[in-house]
C-alpha positions in Angstrom: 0.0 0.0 0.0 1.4 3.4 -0.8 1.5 5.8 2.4 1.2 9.0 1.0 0.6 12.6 3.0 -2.3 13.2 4.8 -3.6 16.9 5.6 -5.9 16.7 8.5 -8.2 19.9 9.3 -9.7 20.7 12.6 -11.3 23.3 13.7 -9.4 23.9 16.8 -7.8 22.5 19.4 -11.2 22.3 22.2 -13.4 20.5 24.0 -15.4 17.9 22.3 -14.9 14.0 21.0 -14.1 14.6 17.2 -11.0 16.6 18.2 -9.3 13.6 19.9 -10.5 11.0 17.2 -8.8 13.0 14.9 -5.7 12.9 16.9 -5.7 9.3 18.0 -6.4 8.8 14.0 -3.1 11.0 13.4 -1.4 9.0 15.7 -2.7 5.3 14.4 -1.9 6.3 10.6 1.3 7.9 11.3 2.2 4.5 13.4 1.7 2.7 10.2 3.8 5.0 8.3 1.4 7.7 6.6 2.8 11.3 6.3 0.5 13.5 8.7 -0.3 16.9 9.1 -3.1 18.6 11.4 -4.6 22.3 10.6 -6.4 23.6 13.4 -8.3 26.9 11.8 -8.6 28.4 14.3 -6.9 29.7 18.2 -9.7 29.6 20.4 -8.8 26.7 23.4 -6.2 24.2 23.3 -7.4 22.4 26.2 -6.7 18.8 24.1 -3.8 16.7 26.4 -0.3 17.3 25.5 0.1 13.8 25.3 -2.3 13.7 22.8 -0.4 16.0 20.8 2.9 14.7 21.5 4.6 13.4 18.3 2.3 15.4 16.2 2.9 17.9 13.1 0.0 20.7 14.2 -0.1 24.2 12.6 -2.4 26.4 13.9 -3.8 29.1 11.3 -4.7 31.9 13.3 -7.6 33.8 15.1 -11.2 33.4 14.7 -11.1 36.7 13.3 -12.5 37.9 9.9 -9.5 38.8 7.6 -8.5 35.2 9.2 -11.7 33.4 7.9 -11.3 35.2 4.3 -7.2 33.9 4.0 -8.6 30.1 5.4 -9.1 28.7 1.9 -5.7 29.6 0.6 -3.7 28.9 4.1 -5.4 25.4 3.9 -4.6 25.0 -0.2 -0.8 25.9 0.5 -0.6 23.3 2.9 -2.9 21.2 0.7 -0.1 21.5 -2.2 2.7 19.4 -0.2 -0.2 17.1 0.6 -2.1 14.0 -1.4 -5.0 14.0 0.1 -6.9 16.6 2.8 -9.4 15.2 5.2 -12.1 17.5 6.5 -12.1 16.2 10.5 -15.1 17.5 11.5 -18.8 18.5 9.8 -18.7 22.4 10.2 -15.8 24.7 9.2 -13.2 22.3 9.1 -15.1 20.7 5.9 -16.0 24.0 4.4 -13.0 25.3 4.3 -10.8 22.5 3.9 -13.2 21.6 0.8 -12.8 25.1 -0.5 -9.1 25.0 0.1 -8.4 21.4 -1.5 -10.4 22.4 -4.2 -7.9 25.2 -4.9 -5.0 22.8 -4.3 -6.8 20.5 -6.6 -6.6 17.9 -4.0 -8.8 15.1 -3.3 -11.2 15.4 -0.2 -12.3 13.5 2.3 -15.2 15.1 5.1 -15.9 13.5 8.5 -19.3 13.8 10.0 -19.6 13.4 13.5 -23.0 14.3 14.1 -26.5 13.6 13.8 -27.1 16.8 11.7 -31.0 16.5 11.0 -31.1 17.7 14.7 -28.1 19.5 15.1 -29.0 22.0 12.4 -32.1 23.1 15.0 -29.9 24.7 17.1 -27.6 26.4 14.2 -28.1 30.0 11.8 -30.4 29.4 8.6 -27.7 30.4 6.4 -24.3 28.3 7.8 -27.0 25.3 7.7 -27.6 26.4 3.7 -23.6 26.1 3.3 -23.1 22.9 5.3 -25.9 21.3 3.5 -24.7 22.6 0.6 -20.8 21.7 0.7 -22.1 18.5 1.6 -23.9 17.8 -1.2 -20.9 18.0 -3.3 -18.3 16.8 -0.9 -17.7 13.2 -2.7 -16.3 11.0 -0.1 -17.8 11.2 3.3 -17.0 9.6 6.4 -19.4 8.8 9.2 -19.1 7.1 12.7 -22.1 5.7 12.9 -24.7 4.5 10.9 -27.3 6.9 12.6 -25.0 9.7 11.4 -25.2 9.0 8.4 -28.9 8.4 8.6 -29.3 11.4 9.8 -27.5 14.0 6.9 -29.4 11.5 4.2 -32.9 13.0 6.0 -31.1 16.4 5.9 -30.3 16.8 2.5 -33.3 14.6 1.6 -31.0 11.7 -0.2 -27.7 11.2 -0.5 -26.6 12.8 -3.7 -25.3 10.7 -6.9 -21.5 10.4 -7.3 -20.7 10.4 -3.5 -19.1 7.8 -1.5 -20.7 7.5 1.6 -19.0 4.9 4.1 -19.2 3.9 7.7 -16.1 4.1 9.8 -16.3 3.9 13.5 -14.6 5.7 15.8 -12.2 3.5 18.0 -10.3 3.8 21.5 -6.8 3.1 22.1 -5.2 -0.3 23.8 -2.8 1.7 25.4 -5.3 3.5 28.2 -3.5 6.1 29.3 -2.2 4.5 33.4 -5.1 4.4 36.0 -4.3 5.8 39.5 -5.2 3.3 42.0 -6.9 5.8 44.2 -9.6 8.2 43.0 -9.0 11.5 41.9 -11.0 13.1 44.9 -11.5 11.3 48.0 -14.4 13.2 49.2 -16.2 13.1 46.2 -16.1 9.5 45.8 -16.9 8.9 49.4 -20.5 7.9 48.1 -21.2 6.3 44.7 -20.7 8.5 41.7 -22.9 9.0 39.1 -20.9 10.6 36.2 -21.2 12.5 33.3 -18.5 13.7 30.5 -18.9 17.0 28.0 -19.0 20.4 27.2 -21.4 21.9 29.5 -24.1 23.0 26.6 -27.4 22.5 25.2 -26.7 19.2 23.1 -25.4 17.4 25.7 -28.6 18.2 28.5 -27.4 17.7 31.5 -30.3 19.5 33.1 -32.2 15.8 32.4 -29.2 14.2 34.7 -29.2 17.2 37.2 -32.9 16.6 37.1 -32.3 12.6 37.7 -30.3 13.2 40.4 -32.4 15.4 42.3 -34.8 13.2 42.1 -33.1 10.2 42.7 -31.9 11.7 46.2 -35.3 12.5 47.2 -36.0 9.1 46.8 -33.4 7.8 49.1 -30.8 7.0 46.6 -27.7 8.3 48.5 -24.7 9.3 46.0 -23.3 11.7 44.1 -23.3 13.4 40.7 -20.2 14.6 39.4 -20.1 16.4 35.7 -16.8 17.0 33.5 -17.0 19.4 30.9 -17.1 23.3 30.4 -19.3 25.5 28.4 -21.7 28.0 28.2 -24.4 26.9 30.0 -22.6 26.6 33.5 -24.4 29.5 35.1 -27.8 27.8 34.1 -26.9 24.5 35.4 -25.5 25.8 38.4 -28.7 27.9 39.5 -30.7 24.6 38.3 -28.6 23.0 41.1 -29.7 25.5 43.7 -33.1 25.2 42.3 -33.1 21.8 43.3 -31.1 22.1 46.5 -28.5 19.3 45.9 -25.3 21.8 45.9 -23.9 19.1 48.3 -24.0 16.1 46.1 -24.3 17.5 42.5 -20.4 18.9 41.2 -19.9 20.5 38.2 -15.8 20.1 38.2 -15.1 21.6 35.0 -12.3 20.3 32.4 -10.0 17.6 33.5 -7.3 15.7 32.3 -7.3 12.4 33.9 -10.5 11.7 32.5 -9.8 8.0 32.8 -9.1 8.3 36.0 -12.8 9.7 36.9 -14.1 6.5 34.5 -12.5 4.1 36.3 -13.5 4.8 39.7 -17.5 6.1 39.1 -19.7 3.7 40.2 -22.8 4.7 37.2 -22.0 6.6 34.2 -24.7 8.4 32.3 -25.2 9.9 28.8 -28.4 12.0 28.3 -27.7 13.8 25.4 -30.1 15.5 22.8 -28.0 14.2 20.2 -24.9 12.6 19.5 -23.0 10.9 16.2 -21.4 8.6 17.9 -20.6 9.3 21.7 -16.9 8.9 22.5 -17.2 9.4 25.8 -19.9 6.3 25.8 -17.3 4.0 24.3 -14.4 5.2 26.8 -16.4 4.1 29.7 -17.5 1.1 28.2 -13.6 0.0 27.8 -13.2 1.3 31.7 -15.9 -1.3 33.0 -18.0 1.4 34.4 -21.9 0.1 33.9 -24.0 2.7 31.4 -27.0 4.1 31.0 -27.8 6.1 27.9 -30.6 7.8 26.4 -31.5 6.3 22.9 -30.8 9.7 20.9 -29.2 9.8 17.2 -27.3 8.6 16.8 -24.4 6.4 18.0 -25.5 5.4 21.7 -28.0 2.6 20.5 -25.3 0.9 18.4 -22.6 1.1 20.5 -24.5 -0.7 23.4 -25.6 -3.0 20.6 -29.7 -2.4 21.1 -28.7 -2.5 24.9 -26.6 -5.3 25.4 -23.5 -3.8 26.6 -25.4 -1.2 28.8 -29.6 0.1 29.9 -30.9 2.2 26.7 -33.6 4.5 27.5 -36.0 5.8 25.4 -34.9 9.4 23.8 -35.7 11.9 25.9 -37.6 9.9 28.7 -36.2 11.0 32.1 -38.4 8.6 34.1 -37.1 5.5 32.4 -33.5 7.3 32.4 -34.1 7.7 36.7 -35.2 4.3 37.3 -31.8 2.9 35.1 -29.7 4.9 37.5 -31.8 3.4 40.3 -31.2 -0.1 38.9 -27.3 0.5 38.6 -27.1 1.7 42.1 -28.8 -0.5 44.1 -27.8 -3.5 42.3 -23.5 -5.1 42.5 -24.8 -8.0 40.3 -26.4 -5.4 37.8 -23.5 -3.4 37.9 -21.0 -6.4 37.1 -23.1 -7.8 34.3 -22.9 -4.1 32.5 -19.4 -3.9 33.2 -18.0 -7.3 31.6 -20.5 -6.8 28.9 -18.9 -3.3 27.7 -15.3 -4.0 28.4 -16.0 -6.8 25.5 -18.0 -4.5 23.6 -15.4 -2.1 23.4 -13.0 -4.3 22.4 -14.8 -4.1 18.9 -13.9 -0.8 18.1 -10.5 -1.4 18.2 -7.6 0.6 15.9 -6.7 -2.8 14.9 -10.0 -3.6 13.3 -11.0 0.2 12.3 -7.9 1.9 10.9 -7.6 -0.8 8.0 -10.6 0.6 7.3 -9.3 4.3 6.8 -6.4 3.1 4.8 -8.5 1.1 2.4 -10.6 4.3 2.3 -7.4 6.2 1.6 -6.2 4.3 -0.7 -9.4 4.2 -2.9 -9.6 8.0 -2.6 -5.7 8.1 -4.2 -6.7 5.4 -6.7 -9.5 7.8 -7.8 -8.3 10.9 -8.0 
């Protein structure tokens, strides 16, 4: 197989699961020889781990400022000139204007849609969902995570249109976990059973349904505590939901970490209620951790990575009832608990790089042969 070089745009270097798939996807392709560059467009966090960067070739193109946004397409098509082939790493900006910039390179292009964008596109500006949907109809080859994803732009654009290559590719987690610390990462917190939850404190990711859970939940005599991960706008209004419901001594909102693992490997539930997803990360990294899941059934991604609810409880989308009473189960049930946990940790072990990054090369490949 020919490893040729591989321009890989991001929009930044922040919070989020499609950032660090594109990284661990640097990392796995440049393992197997591939020449890799990232582009992040833009300077506005760089709160991705070192270590995930370690090893990498990043450039960072500049503000998100105007003038910057006009000189994107031409930054990106230099870059795109010393390259064979430019992958678009996320949906938004990083395909728009690494399309417009390998089409100025005359480069081959490659998008990557992380997300269920039927619903997504509810919460976005008419006219950047006229441009996405309309770059995406002429984008060629198209990546999803999930087949819910990809579901989900087909009902967007109302097919998918002719001449395009639309494939499946999963996201995977890495063998080599970062280490585990033996202890947990806060004593006091983990003094009662944690119920967690991992994300950028925003609107998709509703964590006023799990605030709502565990207020709930504590009435009820369930005695634990709720710890979320994440930053984002919406922090003021969970934290005056939190007062609302008078459980500022059991609900945390902790902010961005590092040593997410860590806060995995030692939570008793974890918890996904999102609004929407296109795969859910986060979902599959506690899976491999042996922490027991409960998830609501959103698009897309959290149905088929518990495999119809195999690997961990599925709740119907949006139904915070059935959503309490799986955290319930979970809790008051060791035997519960250990069937969930052995059930992921071997589901996990299907979205392995072994098994997924074959996939990008052939993909690759196919893209070179065609171009």
């Amino acid at each position: 197989m020919n490893k040729s070089n591989l321009l890989i745009v991001v929009p930044d270097l922040g919070p989020g699961g499609g950032i660090p798939m594109n990284l661990r996807l640097a990392h796995e392709l440049q393992r197997r020889g591939w020449r890799v560059k990232v582009a992040a467009l833009f300077d506005r966090w760089r709160i991705v781990s070192e270590e995930l960067c370690s090893g990498l070739d990043i450039v960072i193109l500049g503000k998100s400022t105007p003038w910057n946004k006009i000189q994107l397409p031409w930054k990106i098509a230099r870059l795109a000139k010393r390259s064979d082939i430019v992958l678009g790493g996320a949906e938004c900006s990083a395909t728009t204007y690494g399309f417009a910039g390998s089409n100025l390179a005359g480069k081959p292009f490659v998008g990557w849609h992380h997300i269920a964008f039927h619903r997504c596109r509810q919460d976005m500006h008419p006219l950047h969902v006229k441009v996405i949907q309309g770059v995406h109809r002429r984008v060629r080859w198209l990546v999803f995570p999930s087949n819910g994803a990809r579901e989900s732009l087909q009902q967007a654009l109302g097919n998918q249109p002719e001449g395009t290559v639309w494939q499946v590719i999963e996201n995977f987690q890495p063998s080599n976990h970062l280490s585990i610390a033996k202890n947990p990462p806060d004593a006091l917190v983990f003094s009662k059973p944690v119920v967690l939850g991992i994300g950028r404190l925003a609107k998709q990711k509703a964590f006023d349904r799990l605030i709502r859970a565990h207020a709930v939940l504590r009435r009820n005599g369930f005695d634990h505590h709720l710890v979320i991960l994440g930053e984002g706008p919406l922090r003021q209004k969970l934290e005056r939901e939190i007062q609302h419901l008078e459980v500022a001594d059991s609900a945390f909102l902790l902010g961005h970490v590092d040593n997410v693992m860590d806060w995995l490997s030692h939570a008793t539930v974890f918890a996904l209620c999102s609004r929407y997803e296109g795969f859910g990360l986060v979902l599959l990294e506690a899976l491999s951790c042996g922490v027991p899941s409960v998830a609501m059934d959103c698009p897309a991604g959290p149905r088929e990575i518990l495999r119809d609810g195999e690997a961990g409880l599925l709740v119907p989308d949006g139904d915070e009832a059935d959503f309490q009473e799986a955290i319930a189960r979970l809790l008051t049930s060791p035997e519960l608990r250990k069937h969930y946990a052995e059930r992921g940790r071997e589901r996990a072990k299907y979205y392995s790089p072994e098994r997924i990054i074959p996939k990008w090369e052939a993909l690759l490949e196919q893209v070179m042969a065609s171009s």
